[in-house]
NUZA-172211 format. One line per 2 residues: number of its first residue (from 1); their letters; for each residue x, y, z of C-alpha. Coordinates in pm, 1 decimal. Example, Ala and Ser with C-alpha at 12.3 -4.5 7.8 and 13.67 -1.06 7.14 Angstrom:
# residues 2
1 = as = 1230.0,-450.0,780.0 | 1367.0,-106.0,714.0
This chain:
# residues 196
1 = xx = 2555.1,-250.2,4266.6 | 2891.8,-149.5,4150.8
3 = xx = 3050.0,-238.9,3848.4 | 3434.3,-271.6,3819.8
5 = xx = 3552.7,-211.3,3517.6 | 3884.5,-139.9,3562.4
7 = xx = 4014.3,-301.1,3875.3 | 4317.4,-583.0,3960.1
9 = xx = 4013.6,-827.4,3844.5 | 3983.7,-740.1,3513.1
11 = xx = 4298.3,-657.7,3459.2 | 4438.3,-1007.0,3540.8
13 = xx = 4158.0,-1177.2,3322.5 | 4287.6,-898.5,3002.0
15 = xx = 4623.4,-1126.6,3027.5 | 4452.2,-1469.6,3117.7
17 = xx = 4471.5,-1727.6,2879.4 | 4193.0,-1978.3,2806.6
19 = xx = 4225.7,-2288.4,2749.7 | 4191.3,-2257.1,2353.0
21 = xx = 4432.7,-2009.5,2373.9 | 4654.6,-2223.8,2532.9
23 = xx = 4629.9,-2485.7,2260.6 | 4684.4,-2213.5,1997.2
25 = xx = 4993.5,-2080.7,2138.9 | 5176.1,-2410.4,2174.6
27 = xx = 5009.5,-2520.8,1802.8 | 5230.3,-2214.6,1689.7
29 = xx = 5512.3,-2257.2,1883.2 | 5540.7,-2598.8,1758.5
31 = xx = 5522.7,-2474.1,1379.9 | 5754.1,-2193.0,1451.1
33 = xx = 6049.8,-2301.7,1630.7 | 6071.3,-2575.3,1371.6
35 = xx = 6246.8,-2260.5,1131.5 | 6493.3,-2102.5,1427.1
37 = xx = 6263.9,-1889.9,1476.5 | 6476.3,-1687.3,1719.0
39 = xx = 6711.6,-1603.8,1465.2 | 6421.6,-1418.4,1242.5
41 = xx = 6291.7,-1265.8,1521.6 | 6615.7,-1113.5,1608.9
43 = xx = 6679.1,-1018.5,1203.4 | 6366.3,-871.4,1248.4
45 = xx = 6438.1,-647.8,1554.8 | 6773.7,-549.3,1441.0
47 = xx = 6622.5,-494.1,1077.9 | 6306.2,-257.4,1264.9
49 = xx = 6534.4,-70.3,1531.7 | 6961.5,-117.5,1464.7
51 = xx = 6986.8,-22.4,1788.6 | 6898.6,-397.2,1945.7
53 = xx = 7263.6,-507.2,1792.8 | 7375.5,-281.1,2079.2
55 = xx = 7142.4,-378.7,2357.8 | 7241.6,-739.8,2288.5
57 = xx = 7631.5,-691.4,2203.3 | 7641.8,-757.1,1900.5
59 = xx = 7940.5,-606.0,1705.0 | 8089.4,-665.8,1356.8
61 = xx = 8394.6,-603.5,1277.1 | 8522.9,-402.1,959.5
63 = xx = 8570.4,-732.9,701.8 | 8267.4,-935.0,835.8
65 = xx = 7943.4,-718.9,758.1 | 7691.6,-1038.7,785.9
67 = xx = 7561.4,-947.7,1140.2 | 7343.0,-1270.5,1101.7
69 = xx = 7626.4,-1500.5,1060.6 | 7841.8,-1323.9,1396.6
71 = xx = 7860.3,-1545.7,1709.7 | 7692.1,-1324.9,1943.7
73 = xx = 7374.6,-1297.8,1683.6 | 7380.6,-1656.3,1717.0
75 = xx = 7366.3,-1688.5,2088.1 | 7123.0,-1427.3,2087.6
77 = xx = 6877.3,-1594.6,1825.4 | 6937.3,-1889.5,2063.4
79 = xx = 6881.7,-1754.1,2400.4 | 6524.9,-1606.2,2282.0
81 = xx = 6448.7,-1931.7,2159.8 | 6487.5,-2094.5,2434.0
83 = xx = 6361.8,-1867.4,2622.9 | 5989.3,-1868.5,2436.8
85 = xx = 6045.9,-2278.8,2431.7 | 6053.4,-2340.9,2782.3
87 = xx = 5813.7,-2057.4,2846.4 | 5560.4,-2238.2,2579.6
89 = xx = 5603.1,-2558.5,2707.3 | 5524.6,-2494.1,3082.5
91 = xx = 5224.7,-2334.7,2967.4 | 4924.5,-2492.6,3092.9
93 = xx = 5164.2,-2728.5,3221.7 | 5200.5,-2536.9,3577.3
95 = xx = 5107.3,-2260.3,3706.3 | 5152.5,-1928.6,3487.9
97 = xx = 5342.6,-1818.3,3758.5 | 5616.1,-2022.6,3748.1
99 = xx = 5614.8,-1863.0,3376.1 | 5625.3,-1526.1,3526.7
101 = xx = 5920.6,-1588.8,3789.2 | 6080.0,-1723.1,3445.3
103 = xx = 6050.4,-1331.1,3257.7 | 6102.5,-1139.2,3602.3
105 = xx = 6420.1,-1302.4,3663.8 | 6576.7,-1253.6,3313.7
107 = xx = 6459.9,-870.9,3361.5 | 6636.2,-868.5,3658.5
109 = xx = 6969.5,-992.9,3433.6 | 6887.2,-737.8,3154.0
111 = xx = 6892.4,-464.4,3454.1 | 7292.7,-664.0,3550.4
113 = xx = 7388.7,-667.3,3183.9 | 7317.2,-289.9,3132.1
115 = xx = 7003.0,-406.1,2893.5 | 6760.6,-100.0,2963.0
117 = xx = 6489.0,-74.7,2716.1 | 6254.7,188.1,2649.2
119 = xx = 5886.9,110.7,2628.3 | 5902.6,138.3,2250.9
121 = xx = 6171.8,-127.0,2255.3 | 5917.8,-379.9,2457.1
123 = xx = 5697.9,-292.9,2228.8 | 5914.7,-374.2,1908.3
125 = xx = 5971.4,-732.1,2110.6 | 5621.9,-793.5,2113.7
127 = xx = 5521.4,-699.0,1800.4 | 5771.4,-890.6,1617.6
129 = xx = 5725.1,-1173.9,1831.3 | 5391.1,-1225.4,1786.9
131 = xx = 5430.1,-1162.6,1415.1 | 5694.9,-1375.5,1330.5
133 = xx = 5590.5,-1705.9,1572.0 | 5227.7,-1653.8,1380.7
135 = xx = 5299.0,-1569.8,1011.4 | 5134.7,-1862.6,841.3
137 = xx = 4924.4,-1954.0,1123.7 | 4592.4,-1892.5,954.9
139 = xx = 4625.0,-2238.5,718.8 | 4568.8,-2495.1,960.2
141 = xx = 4307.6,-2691.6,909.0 | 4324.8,-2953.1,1134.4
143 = xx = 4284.1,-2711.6,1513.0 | 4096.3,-2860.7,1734.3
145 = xx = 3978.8,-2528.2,1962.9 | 3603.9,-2430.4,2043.5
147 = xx = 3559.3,-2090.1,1892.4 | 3275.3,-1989.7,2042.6
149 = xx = 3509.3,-1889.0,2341.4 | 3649.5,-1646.9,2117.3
151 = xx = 3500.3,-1254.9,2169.4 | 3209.9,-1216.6,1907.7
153 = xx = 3342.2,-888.2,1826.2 | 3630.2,-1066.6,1619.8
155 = xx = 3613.5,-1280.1,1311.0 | 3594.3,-1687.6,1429.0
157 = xx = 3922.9,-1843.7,1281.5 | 4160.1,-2041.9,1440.2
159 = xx = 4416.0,-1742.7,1312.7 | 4265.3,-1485.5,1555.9
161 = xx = 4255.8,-1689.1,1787.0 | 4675.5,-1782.8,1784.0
163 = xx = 4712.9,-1442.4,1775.1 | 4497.6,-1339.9,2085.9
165 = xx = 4658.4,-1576.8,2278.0 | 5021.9,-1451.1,2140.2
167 = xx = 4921.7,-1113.5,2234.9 | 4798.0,-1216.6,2564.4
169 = xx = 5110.0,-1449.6,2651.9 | 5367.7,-1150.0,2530.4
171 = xx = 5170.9,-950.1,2725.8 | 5236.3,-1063.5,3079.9
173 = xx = 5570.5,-1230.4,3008.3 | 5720.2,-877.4,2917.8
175 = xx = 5549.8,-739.0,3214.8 | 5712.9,-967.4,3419.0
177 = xx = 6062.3,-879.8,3256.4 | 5999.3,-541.9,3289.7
179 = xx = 5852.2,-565.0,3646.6 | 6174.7,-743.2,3732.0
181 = xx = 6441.2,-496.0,3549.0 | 6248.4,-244.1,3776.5
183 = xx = 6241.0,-357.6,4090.5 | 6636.9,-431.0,4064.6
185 = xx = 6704.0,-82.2,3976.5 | 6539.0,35.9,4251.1
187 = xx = 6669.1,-200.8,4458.5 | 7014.1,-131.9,4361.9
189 = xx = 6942.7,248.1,4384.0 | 6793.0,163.5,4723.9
191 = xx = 7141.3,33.7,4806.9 | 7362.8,281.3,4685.9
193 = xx = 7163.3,519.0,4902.7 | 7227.9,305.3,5247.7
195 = xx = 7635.1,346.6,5157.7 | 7660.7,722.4,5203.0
């Protein structure tokens, strides 16, 4: 008998959702995007690492110092709402897929705009993301999910269970993004090549 422990299998279940997850992700969404919650996550990126003002041109001129009050702070704030809103809301909706084509394309655009992020920066993105859409999370009373679907290995609150399914959901939407920055640049490299 042989056991795979590492293969495309289990890998693809590490970033699946269940259907409690599901629930919890939208649950949060709904809570958080009711405070602009793109604007604190991108406070809190630019607050972690100043260099995201940069990857998302963002400049302030010498009298204005409020980057948070700037125009291009404000489409930014908006664009990754909207982003995580219609990402959200498809969820469970169709198939994750169609989520997936979602983050690969806008990778693709972050490769045209000149957006290259390190690992630690997808990292950052993830981090605060998950932190900021699920601060507060834990005090809802009323969620309706089955726990016991929930890993016995971690505590059974409705919390953890927002959170796995934020960490999952990042997850594969930021592999996506990064699978599609990458396979432009080499694309485009690819091209560049055929000229000569």
């Amino acid at each position: 008998m042989k056991l795979n422990c590492f293969g495309r299998n289990s890998e693809r279940s590490m970033y699946e959702l269940t259907t409690d997850e599901m629930q919890a992700v939208r649950d949060a969404w709904k809570r958080a995007k009711e405070r602009e919650i793109g604007k604190h996550i991108l406070r809190a990126l630019i607050e972690r690492k100043p260099q995201f003002k940069d990857y998302f041109g963002i400049h302030v001129d010498e009298k204005n110092h409020d980057v948070y009050s700037c125009r291009e702070f404000q489409l930014q704030a908006h664009r990754i709402q909207n982003f995580l809103d219609t990402a959200v809301s498809s969820l469970g909706f169709c198939p994750i897929g169609n989520i997936h084509q979602m983050a690969y394309r806008i990778g693709q655009i972050h490769f045209y705009r000149g957006v290259n992020f390190g690992a630690d920066n997808w990292l950052t993105f993830k981090k605060v993301t998950v932190e900021i859409v699920t601060k507060d999370c834990g005090n809802s009373e009323s969620s309706s999910m089955d726990l016991k679907s929930v890993p016995s290995l971690f505590p059974s609150s409705s919390s953890t269970v927002i959170i796995i399914g934020w960490e999952k959901f990042m997850s594969s939407v930021i592999r996506e993004m990064k699978k599609g920055f990458l396979d432009e640049a080499r694309r485009n490299c690819h091209d560049e090549e055929t000229k000569f």
